[in-house]
Phi, psi and omega in degrees: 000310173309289177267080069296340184272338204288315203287322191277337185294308191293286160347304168287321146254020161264016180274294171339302178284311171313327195279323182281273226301316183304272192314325170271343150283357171263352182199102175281159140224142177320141171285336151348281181297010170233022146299161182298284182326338193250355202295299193292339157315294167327306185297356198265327164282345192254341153316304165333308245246117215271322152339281199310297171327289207307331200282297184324307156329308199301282198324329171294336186275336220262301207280305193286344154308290185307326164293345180271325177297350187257338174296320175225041174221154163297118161300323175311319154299279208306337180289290167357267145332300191278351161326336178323318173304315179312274187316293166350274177323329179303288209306330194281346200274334189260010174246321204240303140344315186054078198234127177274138195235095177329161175293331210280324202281317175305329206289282170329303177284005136305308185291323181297321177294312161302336184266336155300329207290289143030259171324318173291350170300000000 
């Protein structure tokens, strides 16, 4: 039971995040829009953008995962672990993103990944 919510917690946010990140390089917002008069328009527009919706959805999927997992986990397991999502995501941001990725930042999403690995023993 415990990984399985850790598969969907990982899963659901690098969905999340790939979706935020694809979509707000594709439509920034303005520093503008986050004046007090404008905030409720920004937001009405970031309602439109159907990436953005899917991506909230996930993080929602991601959070109440994560809350069953502290129901049959240790946090000290469950915070750790699901860092899984860290590594994933590196790799996904420089294959489907196309996103340039420092040695060092592999380096990092490595060490998180041996230390997820770690934990599964």
């Amino acid at each position: 039971m415990k990984w399985l919510m850790v598969a969907i917690i990982v899963g659901s946010t690098v969905l999340a995040d790939l979706l935020q990140s694809f979509e707000m390089k594709r439509h920034t917002v303005a520093v503008e829009d986050l004046r007090p008069g404008r905030v409720a328009g920004m937001l009405a527009s970031l309602a439109r953008r159907v990436p953005l919706v899917v991506a909230v959805f996930f993080m929602a999927v991601s959070f109440f995962a994560f809350m069953k997992l502290l129901s049959v986990a240790d946090l000290s397991f469950a915070v750790p672990v699901t860092a899984a999502s860290v590594a994933l995501e590196t790799v996904l941001a420089r294959v489907i993103l196309k996103e340039k990725v420092t040695a060092l930042r592999w380096a990092g999403a490595l060490s998180v990944a041996c230390g997820v690995a770690l934990l599964a023993m």
